[in-house]
C-alpha positions in Angstrom: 23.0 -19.2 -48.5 24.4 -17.4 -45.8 27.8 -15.6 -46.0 30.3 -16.7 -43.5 32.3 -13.9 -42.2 35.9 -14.1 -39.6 37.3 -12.1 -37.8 40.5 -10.9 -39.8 43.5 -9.1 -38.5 45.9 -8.1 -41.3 48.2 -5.8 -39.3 49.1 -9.2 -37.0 49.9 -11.0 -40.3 51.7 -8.1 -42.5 54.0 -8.1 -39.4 54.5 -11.8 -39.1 54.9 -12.7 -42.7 57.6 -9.9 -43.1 59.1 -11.1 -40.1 59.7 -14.5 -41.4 60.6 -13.5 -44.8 63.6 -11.1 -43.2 64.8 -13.7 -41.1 65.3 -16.3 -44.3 66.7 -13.3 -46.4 69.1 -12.6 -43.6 70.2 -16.5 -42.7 70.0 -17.1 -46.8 72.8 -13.7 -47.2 74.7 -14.5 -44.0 75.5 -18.0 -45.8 76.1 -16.8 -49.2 78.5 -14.1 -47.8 80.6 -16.5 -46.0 80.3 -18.6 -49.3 81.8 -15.6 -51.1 84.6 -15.2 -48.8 85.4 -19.0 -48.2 85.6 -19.1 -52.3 88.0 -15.7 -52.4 90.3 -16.9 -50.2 90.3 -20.6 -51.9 90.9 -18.0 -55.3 93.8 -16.0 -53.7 95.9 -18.7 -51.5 96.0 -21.0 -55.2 97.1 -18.3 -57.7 99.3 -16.4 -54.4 101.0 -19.8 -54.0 101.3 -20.8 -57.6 103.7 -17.4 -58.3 105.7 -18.1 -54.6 106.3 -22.4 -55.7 107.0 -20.9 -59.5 110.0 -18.5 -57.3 111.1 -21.4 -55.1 111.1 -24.0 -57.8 113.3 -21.8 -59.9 116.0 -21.3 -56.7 115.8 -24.9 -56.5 117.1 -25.3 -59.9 119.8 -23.5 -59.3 121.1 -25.4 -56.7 120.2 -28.9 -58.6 122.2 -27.4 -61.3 125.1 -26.6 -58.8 124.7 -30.3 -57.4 124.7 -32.3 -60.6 127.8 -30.6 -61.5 129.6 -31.4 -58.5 128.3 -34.8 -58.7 130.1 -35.1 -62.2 133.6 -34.2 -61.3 133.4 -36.0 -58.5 132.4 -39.4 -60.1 135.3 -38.2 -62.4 137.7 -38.0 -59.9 137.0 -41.4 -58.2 136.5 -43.4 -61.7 140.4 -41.9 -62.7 143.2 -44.6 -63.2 145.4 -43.0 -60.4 141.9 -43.0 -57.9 141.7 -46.6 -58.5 144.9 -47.9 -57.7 145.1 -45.4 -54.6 142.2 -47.6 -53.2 143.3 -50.3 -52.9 146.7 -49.4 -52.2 146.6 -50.3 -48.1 149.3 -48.8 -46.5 151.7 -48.5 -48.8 150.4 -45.0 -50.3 151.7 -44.6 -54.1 153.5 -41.5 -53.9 153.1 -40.9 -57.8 149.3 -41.5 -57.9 148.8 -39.9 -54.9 150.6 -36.3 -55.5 148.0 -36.4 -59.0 145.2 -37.3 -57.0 145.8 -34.0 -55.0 146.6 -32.0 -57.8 143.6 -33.0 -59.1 141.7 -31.8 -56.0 143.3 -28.5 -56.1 142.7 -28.1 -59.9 138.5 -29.0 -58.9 138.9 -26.3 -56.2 140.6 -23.8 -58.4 137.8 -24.1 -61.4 135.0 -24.4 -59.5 133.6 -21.6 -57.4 130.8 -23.5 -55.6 134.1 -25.4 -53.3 136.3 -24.1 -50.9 137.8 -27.4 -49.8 138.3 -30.9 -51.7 139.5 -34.2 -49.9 139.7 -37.7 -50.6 139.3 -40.3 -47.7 141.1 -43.8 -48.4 139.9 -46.0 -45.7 142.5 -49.1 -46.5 145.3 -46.5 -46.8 144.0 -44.5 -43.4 145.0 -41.6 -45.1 143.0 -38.3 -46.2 144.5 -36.5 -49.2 143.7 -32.5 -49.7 143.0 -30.2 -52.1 145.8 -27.9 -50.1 148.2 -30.6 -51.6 149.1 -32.4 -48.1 148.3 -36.0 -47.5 147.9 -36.7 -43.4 146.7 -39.8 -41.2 143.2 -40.0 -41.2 143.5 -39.2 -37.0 145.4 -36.0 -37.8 142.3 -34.6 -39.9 140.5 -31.8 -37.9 136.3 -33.1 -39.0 136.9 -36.5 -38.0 132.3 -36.9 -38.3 133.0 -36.3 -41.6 135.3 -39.8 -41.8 133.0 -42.4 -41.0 131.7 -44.5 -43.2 130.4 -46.9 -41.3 126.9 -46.5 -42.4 127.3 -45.0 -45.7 127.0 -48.3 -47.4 123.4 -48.3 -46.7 123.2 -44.9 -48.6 121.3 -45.1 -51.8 123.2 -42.6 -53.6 120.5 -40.0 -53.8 120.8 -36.5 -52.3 118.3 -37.2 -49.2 121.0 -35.4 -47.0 119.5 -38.0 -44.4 121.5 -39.4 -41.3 122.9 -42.4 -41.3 123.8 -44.7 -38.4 127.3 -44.1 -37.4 128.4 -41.2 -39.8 127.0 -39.2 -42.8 125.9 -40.8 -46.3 126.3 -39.8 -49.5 124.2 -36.1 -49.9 124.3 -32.2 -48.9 123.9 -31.5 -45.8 124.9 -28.7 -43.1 127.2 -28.7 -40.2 128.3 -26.1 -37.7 127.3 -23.8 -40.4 128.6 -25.4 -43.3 127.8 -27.2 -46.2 129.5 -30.5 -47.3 128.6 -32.8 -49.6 130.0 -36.6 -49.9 129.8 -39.1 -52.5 130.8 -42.7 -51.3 132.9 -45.0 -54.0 131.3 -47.9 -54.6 128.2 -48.1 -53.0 128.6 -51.6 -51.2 131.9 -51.6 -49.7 133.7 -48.0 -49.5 136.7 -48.1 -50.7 137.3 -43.9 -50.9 134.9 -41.2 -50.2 135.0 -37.8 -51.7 134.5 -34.8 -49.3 133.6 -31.5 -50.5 133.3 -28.1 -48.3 130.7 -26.0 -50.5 131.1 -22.1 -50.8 127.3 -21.0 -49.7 127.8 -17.8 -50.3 128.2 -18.1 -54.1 125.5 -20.4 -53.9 123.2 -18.4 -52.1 124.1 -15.8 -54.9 123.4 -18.0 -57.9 120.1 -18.7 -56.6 119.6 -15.5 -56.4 118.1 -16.2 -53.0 118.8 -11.8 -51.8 116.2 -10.5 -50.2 115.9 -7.8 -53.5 116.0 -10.6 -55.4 113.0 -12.6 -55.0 109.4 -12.2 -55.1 106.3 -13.2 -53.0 105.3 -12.0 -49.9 108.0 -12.8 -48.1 111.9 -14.3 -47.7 112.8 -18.0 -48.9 114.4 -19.8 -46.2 116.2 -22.9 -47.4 116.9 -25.9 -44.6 119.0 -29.5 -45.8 117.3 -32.5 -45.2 117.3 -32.6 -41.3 115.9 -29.0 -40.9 119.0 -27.8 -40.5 119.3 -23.8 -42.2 121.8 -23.9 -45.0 122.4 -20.4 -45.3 122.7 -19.3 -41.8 125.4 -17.1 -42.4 123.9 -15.3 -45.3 120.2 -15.2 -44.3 118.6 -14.5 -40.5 116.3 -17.3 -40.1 112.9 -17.2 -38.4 112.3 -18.3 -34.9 110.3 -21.7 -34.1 107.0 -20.1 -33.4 106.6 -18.1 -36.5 106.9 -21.2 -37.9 104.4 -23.0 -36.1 101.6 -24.5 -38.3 98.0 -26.1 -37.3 97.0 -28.0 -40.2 97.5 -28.8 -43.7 95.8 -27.0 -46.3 97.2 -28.7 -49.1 99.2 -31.3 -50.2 100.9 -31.9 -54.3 103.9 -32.8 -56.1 107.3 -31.9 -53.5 104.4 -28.9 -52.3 102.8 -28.5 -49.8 100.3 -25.7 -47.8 100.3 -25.5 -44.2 97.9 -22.8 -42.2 99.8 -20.4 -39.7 97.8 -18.3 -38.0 96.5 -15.8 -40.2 99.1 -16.7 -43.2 100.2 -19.9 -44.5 103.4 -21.9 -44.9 104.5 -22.7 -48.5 107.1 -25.8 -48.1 108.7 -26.7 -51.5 111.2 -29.8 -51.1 114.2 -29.9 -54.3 114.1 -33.7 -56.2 118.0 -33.4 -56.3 119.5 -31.8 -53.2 116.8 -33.2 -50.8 116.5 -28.7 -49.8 113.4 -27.6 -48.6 112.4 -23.9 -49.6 110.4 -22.9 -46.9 108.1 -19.1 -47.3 105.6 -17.4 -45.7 102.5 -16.5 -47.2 100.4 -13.8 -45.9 96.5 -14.4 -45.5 93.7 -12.6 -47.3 93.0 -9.4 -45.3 89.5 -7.9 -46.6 89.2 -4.1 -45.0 86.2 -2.2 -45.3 85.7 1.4 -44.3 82.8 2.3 -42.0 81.0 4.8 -44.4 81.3 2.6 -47.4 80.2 -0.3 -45.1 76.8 1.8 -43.7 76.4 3.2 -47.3 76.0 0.2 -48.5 73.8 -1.6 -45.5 71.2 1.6 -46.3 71.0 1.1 -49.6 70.5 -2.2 -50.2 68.8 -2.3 -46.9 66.3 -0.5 -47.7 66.1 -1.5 -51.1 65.5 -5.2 -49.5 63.0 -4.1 -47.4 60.6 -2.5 -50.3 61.0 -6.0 -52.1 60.0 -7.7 -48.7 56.7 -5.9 -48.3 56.0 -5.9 -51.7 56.4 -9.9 -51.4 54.5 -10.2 -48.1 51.5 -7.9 -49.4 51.3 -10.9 -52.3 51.3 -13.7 -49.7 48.5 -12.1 -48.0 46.6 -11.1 -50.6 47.0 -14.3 -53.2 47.5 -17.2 -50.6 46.9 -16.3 -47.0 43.5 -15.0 -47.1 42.0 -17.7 -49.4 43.2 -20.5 -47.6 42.0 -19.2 -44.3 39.1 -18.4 -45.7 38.6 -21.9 -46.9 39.6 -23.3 -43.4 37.1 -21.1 -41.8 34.8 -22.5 -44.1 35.4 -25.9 -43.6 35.8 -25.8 -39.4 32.5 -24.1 -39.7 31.0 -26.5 -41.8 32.2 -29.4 -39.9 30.5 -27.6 -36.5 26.9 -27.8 -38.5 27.3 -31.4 -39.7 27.9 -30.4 -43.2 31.1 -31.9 -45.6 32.3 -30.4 -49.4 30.6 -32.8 -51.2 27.3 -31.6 -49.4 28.2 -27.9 -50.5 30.6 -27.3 -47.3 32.8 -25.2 -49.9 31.0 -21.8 -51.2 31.2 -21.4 -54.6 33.6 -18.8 -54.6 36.5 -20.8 -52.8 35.7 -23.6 -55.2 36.3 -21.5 -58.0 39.7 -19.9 -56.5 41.3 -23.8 -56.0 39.9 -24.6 -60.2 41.7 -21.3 -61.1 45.0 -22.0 -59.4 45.4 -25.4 -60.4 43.9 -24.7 -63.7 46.9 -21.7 -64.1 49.7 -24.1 -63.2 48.4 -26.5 -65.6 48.6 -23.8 -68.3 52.3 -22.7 -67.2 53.2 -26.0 -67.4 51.9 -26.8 -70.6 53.4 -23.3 -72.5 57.3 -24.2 -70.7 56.9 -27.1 -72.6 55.9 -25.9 -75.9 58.9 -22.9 -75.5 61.1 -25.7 -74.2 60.6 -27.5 -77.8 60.9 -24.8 -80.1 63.5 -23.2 -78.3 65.5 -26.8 -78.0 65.4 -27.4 -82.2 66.9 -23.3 -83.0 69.5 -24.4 -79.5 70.5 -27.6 -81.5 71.0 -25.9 -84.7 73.0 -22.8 -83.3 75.4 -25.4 -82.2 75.8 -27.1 -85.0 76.1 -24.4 -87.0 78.5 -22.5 -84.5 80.9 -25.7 -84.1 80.9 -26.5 -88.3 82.0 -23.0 -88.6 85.0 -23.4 -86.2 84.0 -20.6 -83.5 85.3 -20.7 -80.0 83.1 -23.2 -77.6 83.2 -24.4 -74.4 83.5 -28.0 -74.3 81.7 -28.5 -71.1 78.9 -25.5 -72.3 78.3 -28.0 -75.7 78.0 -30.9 -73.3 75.1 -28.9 -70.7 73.4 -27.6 -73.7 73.3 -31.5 -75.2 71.9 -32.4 -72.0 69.4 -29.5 -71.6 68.0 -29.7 -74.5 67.7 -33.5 -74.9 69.7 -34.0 -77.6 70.2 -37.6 -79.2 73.8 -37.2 -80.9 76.1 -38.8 -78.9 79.9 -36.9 -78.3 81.4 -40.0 -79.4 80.1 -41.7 -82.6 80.6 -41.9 -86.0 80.2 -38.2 -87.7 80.0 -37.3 -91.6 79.1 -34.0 -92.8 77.4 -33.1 -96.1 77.8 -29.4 -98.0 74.6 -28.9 -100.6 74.6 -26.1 -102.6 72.4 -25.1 -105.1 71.5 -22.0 -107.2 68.7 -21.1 -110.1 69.3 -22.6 -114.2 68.9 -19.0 -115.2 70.3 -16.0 -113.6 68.0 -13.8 -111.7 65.2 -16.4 -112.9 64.5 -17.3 -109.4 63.1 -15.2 -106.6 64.9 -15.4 -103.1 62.1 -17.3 -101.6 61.9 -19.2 -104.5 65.4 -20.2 -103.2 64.1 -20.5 -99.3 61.3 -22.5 -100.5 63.6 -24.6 -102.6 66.4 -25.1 -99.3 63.4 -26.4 -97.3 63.0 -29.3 -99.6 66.0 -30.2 -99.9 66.5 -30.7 -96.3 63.4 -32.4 -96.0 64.5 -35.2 -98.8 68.1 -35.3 -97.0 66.2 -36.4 -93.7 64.0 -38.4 -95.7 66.9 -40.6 -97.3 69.2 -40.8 -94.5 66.8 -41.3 -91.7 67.1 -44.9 -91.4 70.9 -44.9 -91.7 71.8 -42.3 -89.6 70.6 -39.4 -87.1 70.2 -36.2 -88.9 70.9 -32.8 -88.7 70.5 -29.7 -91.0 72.4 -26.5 -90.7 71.4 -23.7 -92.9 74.8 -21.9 -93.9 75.3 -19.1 -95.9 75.3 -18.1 -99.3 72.5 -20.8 -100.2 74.8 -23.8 -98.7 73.3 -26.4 -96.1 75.4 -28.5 -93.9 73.6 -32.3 -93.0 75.7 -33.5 -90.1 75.0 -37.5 -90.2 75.9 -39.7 -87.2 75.9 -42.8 -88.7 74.1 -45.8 -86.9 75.7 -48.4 -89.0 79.4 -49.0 -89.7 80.1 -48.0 -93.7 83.4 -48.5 -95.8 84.6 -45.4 -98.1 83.6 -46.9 -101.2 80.1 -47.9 -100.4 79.7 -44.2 -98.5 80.9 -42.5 -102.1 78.4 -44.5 -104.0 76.0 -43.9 -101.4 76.4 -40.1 -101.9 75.7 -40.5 -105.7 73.2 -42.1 -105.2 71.5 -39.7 -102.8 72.3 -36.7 -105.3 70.9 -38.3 -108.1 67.9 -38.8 -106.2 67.7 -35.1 -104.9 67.8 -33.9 -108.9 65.2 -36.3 -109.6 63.2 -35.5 -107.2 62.9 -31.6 -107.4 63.9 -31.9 -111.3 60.4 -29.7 -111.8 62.2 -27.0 -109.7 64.1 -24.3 -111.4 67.5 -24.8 -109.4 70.1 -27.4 -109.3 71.7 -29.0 -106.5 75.1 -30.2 -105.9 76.7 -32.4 -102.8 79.7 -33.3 -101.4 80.7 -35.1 -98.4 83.6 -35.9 -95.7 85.5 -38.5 -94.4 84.4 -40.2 -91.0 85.3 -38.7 -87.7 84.6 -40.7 -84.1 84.0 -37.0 -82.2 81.3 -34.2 -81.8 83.9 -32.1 -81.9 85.4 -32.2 -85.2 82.4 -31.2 -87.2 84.4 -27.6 -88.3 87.3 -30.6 -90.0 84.4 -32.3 -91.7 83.0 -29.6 -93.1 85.7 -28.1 -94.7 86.4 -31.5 -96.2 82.6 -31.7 -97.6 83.0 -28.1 -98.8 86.5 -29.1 -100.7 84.9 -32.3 -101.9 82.0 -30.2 -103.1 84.2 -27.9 -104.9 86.1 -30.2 -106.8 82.7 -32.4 -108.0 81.2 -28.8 -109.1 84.7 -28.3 -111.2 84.4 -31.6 -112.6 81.0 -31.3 -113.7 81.1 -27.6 -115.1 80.5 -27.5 -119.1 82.2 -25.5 -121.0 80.0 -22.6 -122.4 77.5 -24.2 -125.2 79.0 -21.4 -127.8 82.3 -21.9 -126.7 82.2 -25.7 -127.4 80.3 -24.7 -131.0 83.1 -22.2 -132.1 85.6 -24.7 -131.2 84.3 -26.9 -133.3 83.7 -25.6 -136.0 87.1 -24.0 -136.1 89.4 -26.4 -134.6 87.8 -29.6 -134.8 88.6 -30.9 -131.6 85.2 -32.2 -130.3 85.9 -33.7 -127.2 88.7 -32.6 -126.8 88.4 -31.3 -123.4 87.0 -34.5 -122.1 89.6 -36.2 -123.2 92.3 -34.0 -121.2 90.4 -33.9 -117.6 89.9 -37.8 -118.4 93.5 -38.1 -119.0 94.6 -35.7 -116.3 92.4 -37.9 -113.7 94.0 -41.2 -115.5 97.4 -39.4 -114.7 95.8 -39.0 -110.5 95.4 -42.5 -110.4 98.6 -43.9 -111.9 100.7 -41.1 -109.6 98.8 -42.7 -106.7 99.4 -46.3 -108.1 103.3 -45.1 -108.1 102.9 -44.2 -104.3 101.3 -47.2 -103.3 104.3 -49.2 -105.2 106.8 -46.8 -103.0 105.3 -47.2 -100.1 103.4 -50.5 -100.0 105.5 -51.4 -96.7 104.6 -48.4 -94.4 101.7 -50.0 -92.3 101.0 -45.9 -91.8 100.2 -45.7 -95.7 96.7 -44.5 -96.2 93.9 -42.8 -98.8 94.6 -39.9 -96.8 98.3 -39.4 -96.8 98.6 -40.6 -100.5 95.9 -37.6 -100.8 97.7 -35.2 -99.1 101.0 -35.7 -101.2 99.3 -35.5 -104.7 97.3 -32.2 -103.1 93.3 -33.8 -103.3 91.1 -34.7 -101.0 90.8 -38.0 -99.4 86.9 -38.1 -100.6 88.1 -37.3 -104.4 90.6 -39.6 -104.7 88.6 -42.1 -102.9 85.7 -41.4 -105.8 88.3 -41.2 -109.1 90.3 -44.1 -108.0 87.2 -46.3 -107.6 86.2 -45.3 -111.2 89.2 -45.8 -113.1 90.3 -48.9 -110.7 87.7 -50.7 -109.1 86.3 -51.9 -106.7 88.3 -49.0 -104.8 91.8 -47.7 -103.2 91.9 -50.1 -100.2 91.4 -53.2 -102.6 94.0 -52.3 -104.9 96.4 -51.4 -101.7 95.3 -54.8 -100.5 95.8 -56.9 -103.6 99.2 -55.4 -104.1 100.6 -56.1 -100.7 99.5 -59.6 -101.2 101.2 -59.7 -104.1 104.2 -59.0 -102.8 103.7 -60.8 -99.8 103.3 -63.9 -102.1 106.3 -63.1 -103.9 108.6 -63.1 -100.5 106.5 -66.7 -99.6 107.8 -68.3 -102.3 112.0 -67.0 -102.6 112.6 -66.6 -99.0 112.5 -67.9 -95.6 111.2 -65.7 -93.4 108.1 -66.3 -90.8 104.9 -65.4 -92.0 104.7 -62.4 -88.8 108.2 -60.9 -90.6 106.7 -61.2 -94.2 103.4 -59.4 -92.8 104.6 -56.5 -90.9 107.5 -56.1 -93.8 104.8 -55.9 -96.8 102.8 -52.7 -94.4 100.4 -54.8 -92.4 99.7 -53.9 -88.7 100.4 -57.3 -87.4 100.4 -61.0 -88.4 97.2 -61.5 -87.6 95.7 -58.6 -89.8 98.0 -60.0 -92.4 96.6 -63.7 -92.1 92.9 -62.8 -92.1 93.2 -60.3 -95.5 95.3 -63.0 -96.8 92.5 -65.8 -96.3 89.6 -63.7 -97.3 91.3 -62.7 -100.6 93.3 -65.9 -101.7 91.0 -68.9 -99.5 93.6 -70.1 -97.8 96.4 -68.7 -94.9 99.9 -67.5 -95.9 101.7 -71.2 -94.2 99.1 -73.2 -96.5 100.0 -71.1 -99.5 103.9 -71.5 -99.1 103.3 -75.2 -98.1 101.4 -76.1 -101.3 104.2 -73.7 -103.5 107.2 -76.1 -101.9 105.0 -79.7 -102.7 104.9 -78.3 -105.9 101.5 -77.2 -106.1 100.3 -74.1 -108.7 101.2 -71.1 -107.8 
């Protein structure tokens, strides 16, 4: 067969497939720069503007603090016996009442800094009583704005510092320079209003509002409700157009972000005094020097350009070639009449197209395989790093569920295991003896709790394993106790030929991934105590005691007692307690200093079925007792005996005595058997 050759001109290609693979590497940079930038400048303006709103929220304090005790003496003064008969007084002013009224104004101006002036408007009376102890006409007083109340009914009595029609409502607010502040008695029909002129400059000093006083990037400027500057005297306040924003940035609780040319606006408004704090912010400002700029475009330039040519020699050489090659082929082939099936393809391109897709098959197949592997060692790492309480990631655990396919939910219902086991003779036992020996015991673990839950096994130290168990059915704490005898009963029978013993333990239930480091300590403590209880005395020991003492079983008899003793202190706390629906295995097991899962086991052998019966069976009692000598509703009787509600009360009631609490005190007062 005939070769076909083509005419082939690499140089034109080099130069157009480096070409195109500079121009994506320069778009792909060009975005991820700006990226970079965008996501600095989000960084900076949101920690910048937390520190400047944690400044003007502080300054606002102050002045709420300033404001609420204002607000206090003033609702003192107007609620005072003397303030009340003034009102309503008319024309005929009470001289009496009126000379304490002002003394009391003079005394607020004397002991409070934050006022200058103090008056009290009486509209019936028409007169306007000051803290400079004179009472005048109400037309004789010099800030006549400050009089009318026509529309300060419609105030709601918070500190907008708003306009209202016809006059000023109740608020802070500035005028000509000055602050006042009004509070309006009652709020329907005004029958006096208080009128206070504040000192701003020992306000502007408690809020520590001096320009070495604050921090940020630049002054806090504080304006009343209608944009008016408060501390005009104290402070030189910006001009209009440095204040000039073009859009918001952001918006939040009283906060918000407004752009200004190259800075921004911080605008914090105060919950109590209606204030805004107003600050500028200055914008990010990233300056590079020249050198370091052209240093840095040469090196990695350059650096770039290697991996470029590199990338477009592999193009050529791996994809380009062969496929032309092929097209040739097949345009040639086309000319003379010929197809692929009919041998249009020359072996050797054949054979390049069965290797490629033959490699990616391969790849695929071993990403798998390492995908599997790696997934089972991933899934026990974090297992084994969460039981053991080390710092995780919530959101990491919940990606590496994901990622690796995992089937335990981050909600269900979680027990935990500890196994532990060690050789009948010391030193008897080799340490893969003991390896060999941990292997089957997590495979008989999976084996019997398989069907009942999903399964996992965490090798721990010091020849412990962990068996996490999300269980698939729902499982009360008796049954789940007798369950766990039963499965290590049925671990020593099964490896009984082995030369090691085997101990478990187990936990109570949890309803969250996340507390598998709780349920492990309580399977370890649970372990622990079942070990102590199970430990013999040394055979001599128990011989020489014997012989010499005579008191065989004697030391059975004391832990039996001392776990009788458990029981009937528990019994003791449930007779205490019986009423507080919060009573539980665990709290009773935290007072007497056990476990829940111990007591749980002990009480069920020395009274069963088990503790929740008994706690059951006694409240009823009780309940019973109250059904038949009083007269309280069955609801009261419930919740008073520890139940959650009536209707948990009614249904343990019927399952355990057949019939509902009204039946049973029915039947009692027709004479019925008790």
């Amino acid at each position: 067969m005939k070769r076909i050759r083509f005419k082939f001109r690499f140089s034109g290609m080099f130069g157009q497939t480096l070409l195109v693979l500079m121009t994506v590497t320069i778009v792909i940079g060009t975005f991820f720069a700006y990226f970079l930038g965008n996501l600095y400048e989000e960084q900076y303006l949101e920690k910048q503007s937390d520190v400047c709103f944690a400044n003007m929220k502080e300054r606002s304090l102050e002045a709420d603090k300033a404001a609420a005790s204002l607000t206090a003496k003033m609702e003192s003064l107007l609620q005072a016996q003397d303030c009340s008969r003034l009102m309503v007084s008319g024309k005929n002013l009470l001289q009496q009442q009126a000379m304490n009224v002002v003394q009391e104004l003079s005394n607020l101006v004397d002991r409070d800094e934050d006022v200058t002036e103090a008056y009290l408007y009486l509209p019936y009376s028409d007169k306007v009583l000051s803290s400079d102890k004179s009472v005048v006409n109400s037309e004789s007083f010099s800030r006549q704005e400050l009089l009318d109340v026509e529309g300060a009914a419609a105030g709601n009595g918070n500190f907008t510092g708003a306009m209202k029609t016809g006059g000023f409502g109740n608020g802070l607010f500035c005028l000509d320079g000055e602050g006042w502040m009004i509070m309006d008695y009652p709020d329907a029909k005004t029958l006096a209003r208080v009128i206070l002129r504040l000192n701003l400059p020992e306000i502007y000093r408690k809020m520590g509002l001096a320009a070495e006083q604050t921090t940020g990037s630049g002054m806090i400027y504080v304006y009343d409700g209608r944009g008016i500057p408060v501390f005009s005297g104290m402070l030189a306040y910006p001009g209009a157009e440095r204040l000039m924003v073009s859009e918001q940035e952001q918006a939040g609780d009283r906060k918000e972000i407004y752009r200004s040319g190259e800075g921004y606006i911080l605008v914090y408004q105060s919950d109590r005094t209606g204030w805004y704090f107003i600050q500028h912010m200055d914008g990010i400002h990233l300056d590079v020097e020249a050198p370091s700029l052209v240093r840095a475009l040469v090196t990695y330039g350059l650096f770039a350009l290697v991996l470029l040519t590199i990338a477009s020699f592999y193009l050529i050489w791996r994809i380009y070639r062969p496929f032309r090659a092929l097209l040739e082929s097949l345009i040639s082939q086309k000319n003379q009449g010929g197809g692929i099936g009919n041998g249009g393809v020359s072996a050797t391109e054949q054979e390049l197209l069965r290797g490629i897709v033959k490699e990616d098959r391969e790849q695929n197949e071993r990403l798998k395989d390492i995908l599997q592997s790696v997934g089972a060692s991933l899934s026990e790492h974090l297992f084994k790093q969460l039981m053991t309480g080390k710092s995780w990631d919530e959101n990491a655990v919940r990606q590496t569920l994901e990622q690796i396919q995992s089937p335990f939910p981050l909600d269900g219902s979680y027990r935990v295991l500890a196994l532990t086991y060690r050789s009948r003779e010391h030193g008897g036992e080799s340490a893969v003896d003991g390896e060999l020996y941990g292997l089957q015991v997590i495979r008989c673990s999976e084996e019997y709790w398989g069907k009942a839950a999903l399964v996992q096994s965490v090798d721990m130290e010091e020849q412990k394993l962990g068996i996490v168990l999300c269980m698939k059915t729902a499982m009360t704490e008796t049954t789940w106790y007798r369950e766990l005898e039963r499965f290590e009963k049925s671990l020593r029978r099964r490896l009984a030929e082995r030369g090691f013993e085997v101990a478990a333990g187990g936990s109570d239930l949890a309803g969250t991934f996340f507390d598998l480091n709780v349920l492990w300590l309580q399977a370890l403590a649970d372990l622990e105590q079942r070990m102590e209880s199970a430990r013999p005395e040394n055979p001599g020991v128990q011989m020489l005691g014997r012989l010499l003492k005579g008191d065989s079983g004697k030391k059975e008899q004391e832990g039996n007692r001392e776990v009788h003793i458990r029981v009937e202190r528990a019994k003791e706390l449930i007779k205490d307690g019986y009423g507080d629906s919060s009573l539980s295995l665990e709290s009773i097991s935290e007072k007497l200093g056990l476990t829940a899962p111990y007591l749980s086991r002990i009480f069920a052998e020395h009274q069963p079925p088990g503790f929740l019966d008994y706690l059951n069976r006694y409240r009823l009692e009780r309940a019973k007792d109250f059904l038949r000598k009083t007269d309280e509703t069955v609801g009261d009787i419930g919740l008073r005996v520890g139940f959650n509600s009536p209707q948990s009360f009614i249904r343990v009631f019927k399952r355990y005595e057949g019939e509902t609490p009204g039946q049973f005190r029915a039947r009692i007062k027709e004479g019925g058997d008790a």
